[in-house]
C-alpha positions in Angstrom: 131.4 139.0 -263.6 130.9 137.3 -266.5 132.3 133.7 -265.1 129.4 134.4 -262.2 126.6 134.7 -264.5 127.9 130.9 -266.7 128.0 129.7 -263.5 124.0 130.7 -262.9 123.0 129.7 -266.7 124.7 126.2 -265.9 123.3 126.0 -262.5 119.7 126.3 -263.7 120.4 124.4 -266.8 120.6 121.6 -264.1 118.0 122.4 -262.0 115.3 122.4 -265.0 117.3 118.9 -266.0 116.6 117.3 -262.9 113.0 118.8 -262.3 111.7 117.4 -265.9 113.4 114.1 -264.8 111.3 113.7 -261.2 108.6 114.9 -263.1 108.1 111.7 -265.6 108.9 109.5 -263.1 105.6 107.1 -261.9 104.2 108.2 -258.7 103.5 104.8 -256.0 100.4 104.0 -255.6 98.7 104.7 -252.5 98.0 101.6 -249.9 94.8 100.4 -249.3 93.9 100.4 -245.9 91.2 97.9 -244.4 90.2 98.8 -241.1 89.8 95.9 -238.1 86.4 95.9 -236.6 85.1 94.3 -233.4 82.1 92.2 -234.1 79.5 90.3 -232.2 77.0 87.5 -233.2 73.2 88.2 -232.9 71.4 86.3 -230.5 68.1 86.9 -229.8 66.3 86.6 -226.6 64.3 88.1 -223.7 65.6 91.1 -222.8 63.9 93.0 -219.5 62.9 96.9 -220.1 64.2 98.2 -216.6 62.9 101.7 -216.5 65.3 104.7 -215.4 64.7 107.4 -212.9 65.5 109.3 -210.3 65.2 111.9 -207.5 65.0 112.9 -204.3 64.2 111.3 -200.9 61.7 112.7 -198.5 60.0 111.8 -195.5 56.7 110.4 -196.0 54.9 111.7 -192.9 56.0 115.6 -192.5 53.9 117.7 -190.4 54.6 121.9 -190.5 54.6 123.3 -187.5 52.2 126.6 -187.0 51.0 128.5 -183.9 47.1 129.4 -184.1 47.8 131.1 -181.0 49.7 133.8 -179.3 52.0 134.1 -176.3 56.0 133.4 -175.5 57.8 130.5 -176.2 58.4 128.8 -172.8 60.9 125.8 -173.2 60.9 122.5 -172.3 63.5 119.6 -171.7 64.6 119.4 -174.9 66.0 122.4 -176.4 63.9 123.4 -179.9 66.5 122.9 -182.5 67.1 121.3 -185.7 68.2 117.9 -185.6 67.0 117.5 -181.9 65.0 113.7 -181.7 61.8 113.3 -180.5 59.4 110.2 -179.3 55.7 110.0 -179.3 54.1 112.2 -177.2 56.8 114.8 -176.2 56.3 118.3 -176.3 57.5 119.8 -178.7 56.2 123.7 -178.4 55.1 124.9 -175.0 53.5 128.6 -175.2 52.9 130.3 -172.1 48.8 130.0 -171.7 48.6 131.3 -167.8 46.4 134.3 -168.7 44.2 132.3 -171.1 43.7 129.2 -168.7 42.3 131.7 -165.5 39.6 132.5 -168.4 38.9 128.7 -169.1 38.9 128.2 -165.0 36.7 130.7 -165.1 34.0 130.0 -167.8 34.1 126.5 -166.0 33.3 128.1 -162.4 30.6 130.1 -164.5 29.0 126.6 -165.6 29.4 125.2 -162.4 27.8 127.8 -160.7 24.9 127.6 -163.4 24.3 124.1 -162.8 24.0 124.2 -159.0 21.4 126.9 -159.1 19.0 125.1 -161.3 19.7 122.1 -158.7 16.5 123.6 -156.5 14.2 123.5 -159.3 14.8 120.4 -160.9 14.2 118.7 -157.7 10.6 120.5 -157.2 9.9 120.4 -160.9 11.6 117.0 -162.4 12.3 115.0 -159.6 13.2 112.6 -161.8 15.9 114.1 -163.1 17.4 115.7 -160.5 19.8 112.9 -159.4 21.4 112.8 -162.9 22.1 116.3 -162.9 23.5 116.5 -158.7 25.9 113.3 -159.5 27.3 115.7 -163.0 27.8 118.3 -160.4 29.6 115.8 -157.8 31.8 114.7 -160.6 32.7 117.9 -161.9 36.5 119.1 -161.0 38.0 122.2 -162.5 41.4 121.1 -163.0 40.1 118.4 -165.5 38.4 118.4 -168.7 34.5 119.6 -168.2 32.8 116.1 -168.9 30.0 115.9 -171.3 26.4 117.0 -170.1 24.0 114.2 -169.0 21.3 113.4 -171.7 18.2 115.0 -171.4 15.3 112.5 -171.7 12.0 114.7 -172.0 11.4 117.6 -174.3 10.2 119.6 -171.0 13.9 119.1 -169.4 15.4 120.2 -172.5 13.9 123.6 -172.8 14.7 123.8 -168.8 18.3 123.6 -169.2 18.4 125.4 -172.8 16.2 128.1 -171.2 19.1 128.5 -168.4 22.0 128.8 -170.8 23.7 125.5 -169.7 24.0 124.1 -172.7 25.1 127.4 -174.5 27.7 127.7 -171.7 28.7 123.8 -171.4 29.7 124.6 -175.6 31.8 127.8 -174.7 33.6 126.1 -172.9 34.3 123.6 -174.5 35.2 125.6 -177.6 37.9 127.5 -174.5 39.2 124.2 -173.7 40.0 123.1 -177.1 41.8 126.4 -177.8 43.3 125.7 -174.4 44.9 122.6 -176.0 46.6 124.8 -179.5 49.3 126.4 -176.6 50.5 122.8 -176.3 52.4 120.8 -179.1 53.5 117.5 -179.0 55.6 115.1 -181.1 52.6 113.0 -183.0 55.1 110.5 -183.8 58.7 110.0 -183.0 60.8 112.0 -185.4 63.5 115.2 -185.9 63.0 118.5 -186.0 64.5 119.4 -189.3 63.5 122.9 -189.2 63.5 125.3 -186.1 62.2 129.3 -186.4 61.5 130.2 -183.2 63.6 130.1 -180.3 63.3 130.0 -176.7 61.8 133.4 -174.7 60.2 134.5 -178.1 56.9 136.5 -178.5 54.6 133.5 -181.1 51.9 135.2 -183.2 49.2 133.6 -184.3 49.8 132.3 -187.7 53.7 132.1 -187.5 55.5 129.1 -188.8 57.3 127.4 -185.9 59.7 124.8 -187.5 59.1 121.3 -189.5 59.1 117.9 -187.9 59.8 114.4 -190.0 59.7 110.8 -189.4 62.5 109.1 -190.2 61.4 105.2 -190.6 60.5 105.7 -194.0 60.7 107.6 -197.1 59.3 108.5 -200.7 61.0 109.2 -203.8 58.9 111.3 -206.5 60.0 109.6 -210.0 58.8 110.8 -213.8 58.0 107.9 -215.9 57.1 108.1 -219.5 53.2 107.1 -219.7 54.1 104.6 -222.4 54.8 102.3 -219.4 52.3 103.3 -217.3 50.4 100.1 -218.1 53.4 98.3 -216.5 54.0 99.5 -213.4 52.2 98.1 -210.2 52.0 99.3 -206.5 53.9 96.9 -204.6 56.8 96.4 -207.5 60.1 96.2 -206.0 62.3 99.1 -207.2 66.6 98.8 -206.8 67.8 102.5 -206.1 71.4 103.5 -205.4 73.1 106.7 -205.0 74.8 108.7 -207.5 78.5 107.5 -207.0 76.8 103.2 -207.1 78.3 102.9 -203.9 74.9 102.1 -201.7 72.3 100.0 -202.8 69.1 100.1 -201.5 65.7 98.3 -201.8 62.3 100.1 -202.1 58.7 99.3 -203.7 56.2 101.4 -205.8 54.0 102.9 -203.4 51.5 105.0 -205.3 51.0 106.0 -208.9 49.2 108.9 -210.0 46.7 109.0 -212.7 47.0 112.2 -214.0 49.7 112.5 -217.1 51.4 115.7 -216.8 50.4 117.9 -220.2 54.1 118.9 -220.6 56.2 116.5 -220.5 53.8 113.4 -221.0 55.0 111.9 -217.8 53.3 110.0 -214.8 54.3 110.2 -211.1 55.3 107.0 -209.5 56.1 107.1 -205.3 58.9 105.0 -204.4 59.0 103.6 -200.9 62.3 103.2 -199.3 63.1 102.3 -196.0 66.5 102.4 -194.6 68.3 103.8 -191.2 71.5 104.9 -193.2 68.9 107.5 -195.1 68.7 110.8 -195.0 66.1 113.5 -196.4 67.0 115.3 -199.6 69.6 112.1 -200.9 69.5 112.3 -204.5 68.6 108.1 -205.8 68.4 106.5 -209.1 65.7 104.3 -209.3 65.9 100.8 -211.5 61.9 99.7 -212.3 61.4 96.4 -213.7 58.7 97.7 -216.6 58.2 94.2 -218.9 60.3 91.7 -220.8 60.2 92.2 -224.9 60.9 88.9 -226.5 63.4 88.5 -229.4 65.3 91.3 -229.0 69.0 92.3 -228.1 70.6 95.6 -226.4 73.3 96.9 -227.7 75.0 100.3 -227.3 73.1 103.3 -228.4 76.6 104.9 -230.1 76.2 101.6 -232.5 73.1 103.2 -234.3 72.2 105.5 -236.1 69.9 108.6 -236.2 68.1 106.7 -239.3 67.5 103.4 -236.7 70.2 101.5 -238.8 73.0 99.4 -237.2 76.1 98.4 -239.4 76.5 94.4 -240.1 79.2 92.5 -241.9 78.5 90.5 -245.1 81.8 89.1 -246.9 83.7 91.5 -245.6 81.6 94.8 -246.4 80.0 96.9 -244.3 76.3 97.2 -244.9 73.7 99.3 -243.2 70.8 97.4 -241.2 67.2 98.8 -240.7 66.3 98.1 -237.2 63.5 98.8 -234.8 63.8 100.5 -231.3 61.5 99.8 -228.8 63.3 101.1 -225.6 66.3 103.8 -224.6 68.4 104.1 -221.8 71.1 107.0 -221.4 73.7 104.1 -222.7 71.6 101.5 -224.1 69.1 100.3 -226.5 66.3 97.5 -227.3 66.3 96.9 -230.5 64.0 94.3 -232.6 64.1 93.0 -236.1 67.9 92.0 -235.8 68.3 88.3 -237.5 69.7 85.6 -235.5 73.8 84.5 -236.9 73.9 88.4 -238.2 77.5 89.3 -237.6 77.0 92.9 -236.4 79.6 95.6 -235.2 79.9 96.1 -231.5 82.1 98.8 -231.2 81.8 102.4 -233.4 84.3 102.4 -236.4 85.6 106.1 -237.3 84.5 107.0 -240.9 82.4 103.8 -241.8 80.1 103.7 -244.5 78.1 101.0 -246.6 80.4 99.2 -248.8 83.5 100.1 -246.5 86.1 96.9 -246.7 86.5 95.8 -243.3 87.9 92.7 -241.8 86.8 91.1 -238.4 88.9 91.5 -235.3 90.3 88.3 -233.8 92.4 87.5 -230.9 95.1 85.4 -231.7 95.6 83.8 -228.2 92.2 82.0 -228.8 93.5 80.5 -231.9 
């Protein structure tokens, strides 16, 4: 027992020994570390402000279809569905009007049979007149459109016919053959139906929405843009747009600009024009407007400055912070004026940098 516990005393006497020992010895001294930066030299010159946006594409002539009349959907050669082509002039809608045409036939048998019974008395009474009136009547035919009513050419002729009705009844039915003309819908331009809510055999109500027809040939892109550039932008400015994945390019111009500035978000609305057979409605673009050019400046990324507009240059070696001036932002880039020409400035983010940080320049030794 008592050998174990010499053993411990001698072990710790040791222990102590060598502790004290690593104790007083000098510590190394750390290793400076200078950090490699990329730089660039400043050159300035014209840069061009291309403006940003983007949205979606739409037809520019749209019409919705509506039924201001009631009956059943009869069909026609095409079958009324979405994505179903029409040219000029097609029908689109056909509702069944046989009931409402007999009471068109017969307000125009009604007017016919007005006319040729004040035939008599215009011959005794306005002799004059009477031929003008028996040729209407000769060229009057039921199964077309009721032709307009001659001109009367004395003030006593006038109240004749007015007195008669025949004016009151030539208007009623035109008014009938005008409605005559809402059972019938056809294309107004060629186009698809994008948008079909009725089909065939189904009872229409007046009022009901029937579908949506589009022209393809062109389209219209709705963009914000800040009003600081309003100034800039000019109908008839070509516009590059592409989709969201840069793999189609397209070609469009500034078709309208609105002159209101939206109290929100201090925007204006420009219309971009595209035409292109590969589009389709609803394709989401990015639009790329040429705005101006601001002389004597560069572009540089926007992670290379700082929330106090400051950019970090080299000077023998140090790091130093530069005041700058912005004068345009992209979602990568930015404009920047007040930047010296020959300033050595760093073009890539350094980790941890600071004024006064010792830094020395990248270079790539297969160029030396």
């Amino acid at each position: 027992m008592s050998i174990l516990g010499l053993a411990l005393i001698v072990g710790a006497f040791m222990l102590a020994k060598y502790l004290i020992a690593n104790k007083n010895k000098p510590k190394p001294a750390p290793q400076k570390v200078v950090k490699v930066v990329f730089t660039d030299t400043v050159q300035n010159k014209d840069i061009p402000i291309v403006i940003e946006a983007s949205g979606n594409t739409r037809a520019k002539r749209r019409i919705e279809l509506f039924a201001e009349v009631q009956g059943i959907f009869n069909g026609t050669n095409k079958l009324f569905r979405p994505g179903q082509r029409y040219k000029k002039g097609e029908p689109l809608i056909r509702i069944n009007a046989s009931e409402f045409y007999a009471s068109v036939q017969a307000a125009k048998s009604s007017l016919y049979n007005d006319i040729a019974a004040i035939l008599p008395d215009l011959r005794l009474d306005f002799p004059e007149v009477y031929d003008k009136w028996l040729n209407y009547l000769r060229s009057y035919n039921l199964d077309k459109t009721t032709p307009k009513l001659p001109k009367t050419t004395s003030e006593k002729e006038n109240y004749f016919i007015t007195g008669r009705g025949i004016i009151s009844n030539y208007y009623d039915v035109k008014n009938l053959e005008q409605r005559l003309t809402k059972y019938y819908i056809n294309a107004p331009f060629n186009g698809i139906l994008t948008e079909a809510l009725v089909t065939e055999g189904a009872l229409i109500r007046n009022g009901q929405k029937l579908g949506e027809f589009i022209n393809t040939d062109v389209y219209e892109i709705e963009v914000p843009i800040s009003k600081t550039f309003a100034p800039f932008l000019k109908v008839g400015e070509a516009v590059t747009l592409k989709t969201l994945d840069d793999t189609q390019q397209y070609k469009g111009t500034v078709a309208r600009i609105n002159g209101q500035v939206d109290l929100t978000t201090q925007t204006i609305t420009a219309f971009i024009e595209v035409n292109n057979p590969s589009l389709k409605e609803g394709v989401y673009l990015e639009a790329e407007l040429d705005a101006r050019t601001e002389p004597n400046a560069i572009e540089i990324d926007r992670s290379l400055i700082s929330d106090k507009n400051t950019i970090f240059v080299l000077r023998d070696s140090v790091l130093d912070a530069l005041k700058v001036k912005p004068v345009y932002y992209t979602n990568d880039k930015v404009v920047l004026k007040d930047v010296p020409d020959g300033t050595i400035m760093v073009s890539k983010p350094v980790p941890g940098a600071y004024s006064g940080m010792l830094v020395t320049p990248y270079t790539d030794s297969k160029s030396e």
